[in-house]
N, CA, C and O atoms as a GROMACS GRO file, in nm:
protein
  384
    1UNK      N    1  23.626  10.917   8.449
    1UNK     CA    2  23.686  10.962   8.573
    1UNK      C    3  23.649  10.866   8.685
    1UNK      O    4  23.548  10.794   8.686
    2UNK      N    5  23.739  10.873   8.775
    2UNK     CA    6  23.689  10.753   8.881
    2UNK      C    7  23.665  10.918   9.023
    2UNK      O    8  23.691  11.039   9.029
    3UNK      N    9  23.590  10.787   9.125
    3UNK     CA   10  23.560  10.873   9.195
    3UNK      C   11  23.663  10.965   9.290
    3UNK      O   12  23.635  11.079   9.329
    4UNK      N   13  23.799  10.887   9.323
    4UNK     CA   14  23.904  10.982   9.390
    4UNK      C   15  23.933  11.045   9.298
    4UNK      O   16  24.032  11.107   9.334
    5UNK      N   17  23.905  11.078   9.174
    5UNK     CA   18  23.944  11.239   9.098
    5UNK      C   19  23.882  11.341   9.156
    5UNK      O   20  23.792  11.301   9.228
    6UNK      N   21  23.892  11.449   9.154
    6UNK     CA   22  23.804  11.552   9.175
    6UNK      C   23  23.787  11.616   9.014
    6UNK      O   24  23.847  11.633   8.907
    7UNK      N   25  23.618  11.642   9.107
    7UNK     CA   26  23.553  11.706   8.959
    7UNK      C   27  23.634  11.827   8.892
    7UNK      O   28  23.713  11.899   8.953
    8UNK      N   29  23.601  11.837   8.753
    8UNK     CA   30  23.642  11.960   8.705
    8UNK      C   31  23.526  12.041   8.622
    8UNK      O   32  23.419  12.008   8.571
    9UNK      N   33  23.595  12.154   8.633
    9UNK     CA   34  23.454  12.247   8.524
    9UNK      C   35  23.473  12.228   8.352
    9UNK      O   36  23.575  12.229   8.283
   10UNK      N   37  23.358  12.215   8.323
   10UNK     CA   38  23.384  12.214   8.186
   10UNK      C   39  23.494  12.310   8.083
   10UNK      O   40  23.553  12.291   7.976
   11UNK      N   41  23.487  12.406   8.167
   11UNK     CA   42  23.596  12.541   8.097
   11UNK      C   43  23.771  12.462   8.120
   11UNK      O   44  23.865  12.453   8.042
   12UNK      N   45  23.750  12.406   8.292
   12UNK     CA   46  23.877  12.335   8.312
   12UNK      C   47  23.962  12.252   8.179
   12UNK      O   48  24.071  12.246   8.121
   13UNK      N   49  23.821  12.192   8.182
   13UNK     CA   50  23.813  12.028   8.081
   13UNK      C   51  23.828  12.025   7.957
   13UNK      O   52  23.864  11.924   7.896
   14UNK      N   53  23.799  12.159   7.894
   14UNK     CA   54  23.769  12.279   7.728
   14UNK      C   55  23.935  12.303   7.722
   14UNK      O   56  24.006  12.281   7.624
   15UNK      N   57  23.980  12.354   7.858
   15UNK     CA   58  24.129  12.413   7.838
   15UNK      C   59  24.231  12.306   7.876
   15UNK      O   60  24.312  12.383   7.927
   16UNK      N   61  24.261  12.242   7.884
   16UNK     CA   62  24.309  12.097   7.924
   16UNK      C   63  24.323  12.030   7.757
   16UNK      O   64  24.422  12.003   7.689
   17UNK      N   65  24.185  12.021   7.735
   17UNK     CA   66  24.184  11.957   7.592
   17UNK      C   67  24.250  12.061   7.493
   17UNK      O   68  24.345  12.017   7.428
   18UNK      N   69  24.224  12.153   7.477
   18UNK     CA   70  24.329  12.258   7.389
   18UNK      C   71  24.475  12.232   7.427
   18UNK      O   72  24.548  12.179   7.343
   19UNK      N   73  24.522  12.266   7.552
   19UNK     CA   74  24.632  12.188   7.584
   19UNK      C   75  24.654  12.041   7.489
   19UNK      O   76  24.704  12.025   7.377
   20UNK      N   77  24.615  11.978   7.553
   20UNK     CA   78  24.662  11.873   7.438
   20UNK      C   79  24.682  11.853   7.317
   20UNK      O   80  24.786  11.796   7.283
   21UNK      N   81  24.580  11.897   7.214
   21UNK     CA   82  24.544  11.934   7.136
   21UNK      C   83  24.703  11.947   7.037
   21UNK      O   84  24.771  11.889   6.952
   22UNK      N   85  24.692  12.094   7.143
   22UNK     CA   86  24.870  12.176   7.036
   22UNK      C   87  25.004  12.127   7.150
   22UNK      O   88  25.114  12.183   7.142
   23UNK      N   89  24.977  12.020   7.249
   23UNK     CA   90  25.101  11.906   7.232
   23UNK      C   91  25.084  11.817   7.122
   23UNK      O   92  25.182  11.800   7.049
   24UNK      N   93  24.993  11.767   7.102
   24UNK     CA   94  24.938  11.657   6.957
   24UNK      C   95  24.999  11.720   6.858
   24UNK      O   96  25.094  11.666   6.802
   25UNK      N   97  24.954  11.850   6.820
   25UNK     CA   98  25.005  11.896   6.689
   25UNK      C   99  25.131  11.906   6.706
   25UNK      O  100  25.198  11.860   6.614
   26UNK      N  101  25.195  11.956   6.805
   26UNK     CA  102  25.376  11.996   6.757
   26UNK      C  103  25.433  11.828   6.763
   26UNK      O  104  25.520  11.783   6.688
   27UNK      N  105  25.343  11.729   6.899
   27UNK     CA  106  25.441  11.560   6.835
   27UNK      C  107  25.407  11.510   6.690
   27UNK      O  108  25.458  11.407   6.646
   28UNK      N  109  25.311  11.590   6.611
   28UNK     CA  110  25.301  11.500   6.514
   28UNK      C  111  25.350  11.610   6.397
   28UNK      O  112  25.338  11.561   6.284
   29UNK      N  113  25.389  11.711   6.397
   29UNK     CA  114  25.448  11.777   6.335
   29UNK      C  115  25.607  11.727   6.332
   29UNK      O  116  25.667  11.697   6.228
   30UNK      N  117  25.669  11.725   6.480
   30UNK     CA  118  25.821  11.682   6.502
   30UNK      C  119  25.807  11.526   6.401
   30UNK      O  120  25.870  11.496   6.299
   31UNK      N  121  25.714  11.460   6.468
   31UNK     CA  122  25.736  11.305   6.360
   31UNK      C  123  25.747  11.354   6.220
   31UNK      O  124  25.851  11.334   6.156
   32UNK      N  125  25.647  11.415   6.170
   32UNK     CA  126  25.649  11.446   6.037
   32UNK      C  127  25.786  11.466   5.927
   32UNK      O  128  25.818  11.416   5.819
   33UNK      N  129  25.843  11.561   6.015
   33UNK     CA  130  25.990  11.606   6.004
   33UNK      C  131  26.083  11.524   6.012
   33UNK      O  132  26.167  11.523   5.922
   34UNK      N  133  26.092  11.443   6.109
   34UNK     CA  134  26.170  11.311   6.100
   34UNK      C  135  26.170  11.189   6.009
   34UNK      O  136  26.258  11.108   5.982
   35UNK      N  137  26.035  11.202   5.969
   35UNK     CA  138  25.964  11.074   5.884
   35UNK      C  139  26.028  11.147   5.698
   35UNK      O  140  26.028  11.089   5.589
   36UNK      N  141  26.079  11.302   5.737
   36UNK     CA  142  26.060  11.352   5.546
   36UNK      C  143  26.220  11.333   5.531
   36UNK      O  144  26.291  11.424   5.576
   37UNK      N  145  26.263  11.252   5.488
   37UNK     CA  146  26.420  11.189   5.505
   37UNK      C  147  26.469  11.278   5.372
   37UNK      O  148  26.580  11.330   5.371
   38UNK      N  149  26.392  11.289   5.280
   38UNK     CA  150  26.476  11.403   5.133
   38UNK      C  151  26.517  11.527   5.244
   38UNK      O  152  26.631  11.567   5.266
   39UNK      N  153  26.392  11.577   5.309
   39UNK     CA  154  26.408  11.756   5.342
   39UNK      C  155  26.517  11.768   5.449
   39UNK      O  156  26.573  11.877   5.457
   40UNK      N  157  26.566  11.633   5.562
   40UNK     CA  158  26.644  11.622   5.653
   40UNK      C  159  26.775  11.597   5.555
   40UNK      O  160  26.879  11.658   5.583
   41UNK      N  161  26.772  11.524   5.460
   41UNK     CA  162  26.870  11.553   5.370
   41UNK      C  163  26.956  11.622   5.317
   41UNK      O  164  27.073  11.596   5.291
   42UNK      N  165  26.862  11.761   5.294
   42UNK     CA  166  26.863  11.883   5.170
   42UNK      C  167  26.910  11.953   5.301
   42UNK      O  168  27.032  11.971   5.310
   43UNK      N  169  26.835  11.993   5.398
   43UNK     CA  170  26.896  11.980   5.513
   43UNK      C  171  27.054  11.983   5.560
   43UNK      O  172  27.106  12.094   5.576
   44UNK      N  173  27.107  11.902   5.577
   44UNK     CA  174  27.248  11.831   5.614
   44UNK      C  175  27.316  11.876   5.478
   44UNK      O  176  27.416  11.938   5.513
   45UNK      N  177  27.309  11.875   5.350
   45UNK     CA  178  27.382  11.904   5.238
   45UNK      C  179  27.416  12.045   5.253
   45UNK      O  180  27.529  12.092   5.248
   46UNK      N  181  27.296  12.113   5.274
   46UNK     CA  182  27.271  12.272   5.242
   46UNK      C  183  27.395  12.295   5.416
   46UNK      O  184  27.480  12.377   5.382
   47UNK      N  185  27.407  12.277   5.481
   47UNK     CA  186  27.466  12.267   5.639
   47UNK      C  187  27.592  12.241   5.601
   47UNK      O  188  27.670  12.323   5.651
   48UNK      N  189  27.650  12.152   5.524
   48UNK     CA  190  27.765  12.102   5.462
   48UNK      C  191  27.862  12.239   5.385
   48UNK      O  192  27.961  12.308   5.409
   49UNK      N  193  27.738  12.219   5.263
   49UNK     CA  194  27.796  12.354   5.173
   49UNK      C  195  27.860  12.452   5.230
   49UNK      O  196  27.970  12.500   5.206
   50UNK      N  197  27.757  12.485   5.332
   50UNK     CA  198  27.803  12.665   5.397
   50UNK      C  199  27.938  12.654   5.478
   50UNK      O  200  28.021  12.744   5.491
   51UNK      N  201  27.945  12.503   5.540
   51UNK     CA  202  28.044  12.508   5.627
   51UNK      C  203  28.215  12.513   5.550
   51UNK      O  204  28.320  12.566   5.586
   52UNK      N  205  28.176  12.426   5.426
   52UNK     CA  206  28.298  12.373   5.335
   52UNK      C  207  28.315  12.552   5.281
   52UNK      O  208  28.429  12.598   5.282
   53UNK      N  209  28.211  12.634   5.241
   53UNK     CA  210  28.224  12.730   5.163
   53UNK      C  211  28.262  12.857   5.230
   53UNK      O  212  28.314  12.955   5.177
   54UNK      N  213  28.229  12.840   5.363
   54UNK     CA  214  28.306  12.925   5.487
   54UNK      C  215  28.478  12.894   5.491
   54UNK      O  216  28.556  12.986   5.469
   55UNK      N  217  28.531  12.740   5.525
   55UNK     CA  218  28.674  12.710   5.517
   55UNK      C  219  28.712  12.718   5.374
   55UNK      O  220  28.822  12.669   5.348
   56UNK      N  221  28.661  12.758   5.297
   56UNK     CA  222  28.762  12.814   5.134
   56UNK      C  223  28.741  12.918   5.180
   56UNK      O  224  28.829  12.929   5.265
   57UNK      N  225  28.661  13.035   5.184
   57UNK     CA  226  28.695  13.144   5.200
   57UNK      C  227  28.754  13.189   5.307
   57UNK      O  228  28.787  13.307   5.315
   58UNK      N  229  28.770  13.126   5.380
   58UNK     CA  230  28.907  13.156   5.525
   58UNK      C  231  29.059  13.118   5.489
   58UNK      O  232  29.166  13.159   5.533
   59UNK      N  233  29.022  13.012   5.381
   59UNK     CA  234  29.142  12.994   5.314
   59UNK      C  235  29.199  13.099   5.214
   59UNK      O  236  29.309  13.153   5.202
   60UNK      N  237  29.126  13.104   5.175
   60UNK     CA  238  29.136  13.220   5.018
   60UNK      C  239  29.207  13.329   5.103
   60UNK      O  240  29.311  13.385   5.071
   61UNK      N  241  29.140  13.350   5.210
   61UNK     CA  242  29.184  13.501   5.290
   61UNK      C  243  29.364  13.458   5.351
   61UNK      O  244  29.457  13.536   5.371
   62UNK      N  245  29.362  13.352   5.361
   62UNK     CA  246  29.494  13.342   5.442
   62UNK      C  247  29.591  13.326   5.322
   62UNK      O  248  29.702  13.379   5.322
   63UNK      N  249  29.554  13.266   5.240
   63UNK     CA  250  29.647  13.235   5.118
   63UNK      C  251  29.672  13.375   5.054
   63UNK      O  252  29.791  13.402   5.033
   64UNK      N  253  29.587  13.458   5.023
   64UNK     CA  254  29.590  13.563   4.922
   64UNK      C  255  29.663  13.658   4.932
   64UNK      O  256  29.660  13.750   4.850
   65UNK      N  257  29.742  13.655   5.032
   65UNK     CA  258  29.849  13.731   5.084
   65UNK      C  259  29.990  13.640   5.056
   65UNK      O  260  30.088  13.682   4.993
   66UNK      N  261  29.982  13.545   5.099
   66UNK     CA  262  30.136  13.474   5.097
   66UNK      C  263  30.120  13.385   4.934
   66UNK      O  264  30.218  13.318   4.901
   67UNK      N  265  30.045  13.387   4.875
   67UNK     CA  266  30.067  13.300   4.711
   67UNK      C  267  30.016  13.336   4.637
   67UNK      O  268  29.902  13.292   4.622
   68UNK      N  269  30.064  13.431   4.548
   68UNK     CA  270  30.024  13.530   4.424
   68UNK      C  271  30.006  13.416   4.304
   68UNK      O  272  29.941  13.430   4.201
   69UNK      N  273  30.073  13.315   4.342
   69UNK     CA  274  30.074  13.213   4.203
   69UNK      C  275  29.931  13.176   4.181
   69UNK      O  276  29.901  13.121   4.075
   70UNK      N  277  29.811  13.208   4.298
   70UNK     CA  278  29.663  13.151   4.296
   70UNK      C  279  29.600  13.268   4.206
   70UNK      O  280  29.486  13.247   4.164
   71UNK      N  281  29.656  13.379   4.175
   71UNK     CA  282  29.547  13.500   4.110
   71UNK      C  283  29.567  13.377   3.922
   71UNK      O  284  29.499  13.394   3.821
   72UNK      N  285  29.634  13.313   3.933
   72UNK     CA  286  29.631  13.216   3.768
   72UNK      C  287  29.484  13.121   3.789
   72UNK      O  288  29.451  13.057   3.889
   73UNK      N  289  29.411  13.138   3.661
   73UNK     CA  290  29.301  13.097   3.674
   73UNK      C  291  29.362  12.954   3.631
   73UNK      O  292  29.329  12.893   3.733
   74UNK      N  293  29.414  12.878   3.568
   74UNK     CA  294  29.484  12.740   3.551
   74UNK      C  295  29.420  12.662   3.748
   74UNK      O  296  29.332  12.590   3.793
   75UNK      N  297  29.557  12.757   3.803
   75UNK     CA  298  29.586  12.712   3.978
   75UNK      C  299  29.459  12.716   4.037
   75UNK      O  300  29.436  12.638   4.129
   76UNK      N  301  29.375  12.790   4.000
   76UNK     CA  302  29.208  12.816   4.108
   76UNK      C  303  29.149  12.724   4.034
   76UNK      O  304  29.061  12.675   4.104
   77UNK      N  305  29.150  12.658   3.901
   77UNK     CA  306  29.100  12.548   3.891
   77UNK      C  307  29.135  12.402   3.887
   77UNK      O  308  29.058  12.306   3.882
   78UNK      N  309  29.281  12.402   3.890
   78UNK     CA  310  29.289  12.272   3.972
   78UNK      C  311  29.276  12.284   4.108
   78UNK      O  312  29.248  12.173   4.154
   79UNK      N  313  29.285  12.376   4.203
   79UNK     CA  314  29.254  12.376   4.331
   79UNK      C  315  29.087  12.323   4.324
   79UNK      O  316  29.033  12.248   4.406
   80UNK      N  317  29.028  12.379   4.215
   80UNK     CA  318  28.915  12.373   4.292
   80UNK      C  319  28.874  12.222   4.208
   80UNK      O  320  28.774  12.166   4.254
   81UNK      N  321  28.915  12.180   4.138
   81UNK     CA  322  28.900  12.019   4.084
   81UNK      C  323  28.888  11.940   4.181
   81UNK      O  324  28.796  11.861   4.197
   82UNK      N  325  29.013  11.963   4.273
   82UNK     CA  326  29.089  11.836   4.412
   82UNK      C  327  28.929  11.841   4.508
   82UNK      O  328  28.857  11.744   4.533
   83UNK      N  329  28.904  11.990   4.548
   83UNK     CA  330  28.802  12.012   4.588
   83UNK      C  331  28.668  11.899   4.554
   83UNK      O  332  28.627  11.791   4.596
   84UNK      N  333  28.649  11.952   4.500
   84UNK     CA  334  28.536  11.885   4.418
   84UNK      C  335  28.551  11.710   4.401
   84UNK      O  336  28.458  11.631   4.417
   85UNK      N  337  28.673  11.679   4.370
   85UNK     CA  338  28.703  11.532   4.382
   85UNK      C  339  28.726  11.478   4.546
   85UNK      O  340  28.738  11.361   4.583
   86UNK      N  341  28.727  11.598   4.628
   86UNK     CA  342  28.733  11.520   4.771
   86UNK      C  343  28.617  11.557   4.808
   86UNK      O  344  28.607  11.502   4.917
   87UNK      N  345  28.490  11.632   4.785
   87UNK     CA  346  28.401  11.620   4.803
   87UNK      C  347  28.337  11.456   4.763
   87UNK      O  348  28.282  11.373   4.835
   88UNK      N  349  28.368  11.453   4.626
   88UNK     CA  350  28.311  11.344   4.562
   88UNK      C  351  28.357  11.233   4.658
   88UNK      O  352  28.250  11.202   4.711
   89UNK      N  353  28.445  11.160   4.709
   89UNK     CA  354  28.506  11.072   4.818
   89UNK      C  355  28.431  11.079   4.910
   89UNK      O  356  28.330  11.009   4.923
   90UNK      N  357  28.468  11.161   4.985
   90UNK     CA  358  28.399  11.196   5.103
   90UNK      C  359  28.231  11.150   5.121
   90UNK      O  360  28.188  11.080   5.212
   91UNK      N  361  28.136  11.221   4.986
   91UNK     CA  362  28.012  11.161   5.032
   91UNK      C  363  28.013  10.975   4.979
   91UNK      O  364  27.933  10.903   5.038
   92UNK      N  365  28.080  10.928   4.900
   92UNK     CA  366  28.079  10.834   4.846
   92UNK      C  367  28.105  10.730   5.014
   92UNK      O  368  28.046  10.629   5.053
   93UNK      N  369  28.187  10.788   5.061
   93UNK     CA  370  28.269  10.726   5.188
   93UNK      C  371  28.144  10.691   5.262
   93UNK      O  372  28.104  10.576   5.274
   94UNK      N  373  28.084  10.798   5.311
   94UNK     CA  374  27.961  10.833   5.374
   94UNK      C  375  27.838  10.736   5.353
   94UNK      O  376  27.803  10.667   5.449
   95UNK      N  377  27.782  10.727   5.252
   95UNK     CA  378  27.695  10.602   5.166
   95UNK      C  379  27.745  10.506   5.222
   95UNK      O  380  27.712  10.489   5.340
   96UNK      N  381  27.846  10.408   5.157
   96UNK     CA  382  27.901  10.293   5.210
   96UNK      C  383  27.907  10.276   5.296
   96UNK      O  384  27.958  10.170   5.335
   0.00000   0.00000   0.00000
């Protein structure tokens, strides 16, 4: 400390340092998280899924009324082939 500081009490100085302390822990926790590139990964995939698996079933709901030709299990699996093959694109795209 220089002398234009003003003094502090040790309790001040005790709680100050705890303060810091658990800023230290949550910046080196946030790094941590940033630094684990699989779990930010698994992450973004798992975020993906729900969103792609939300727009089929909004689809399913809008279709299932106007195209009876989809209750053929043949049609729900080439639908869901294209699926799956524009998934496959898509992350391939992504990489590159």
């Amino acid at each position: 400390m220089t002398g234009a500081q003003e003094q502090r009490s040790p309790g001040e100085l005790r709680a100050d340092l705890g303060e810091l302390r658990a800023d230290l822990g949550e910046t080196v926790e946030e790094l941590a998280h940033r630094a684990d590139v699989p779990a930010r990964a698994k992450e973004k995939r798992d975020e993906v899924v729900g969103r792609v698996q939300e727009q089929a079933a909004t689809a399913r709901t809008m279709v299932a009324g106007k195209a009876p030709f989809l209750e053929d299990p043949k049609v729900l699996a080439g639908i869901g082939a294209v699926l799956v093959a524009l998934l496959v694109v898509l992350r391939r795209r992504r990489r590159a």
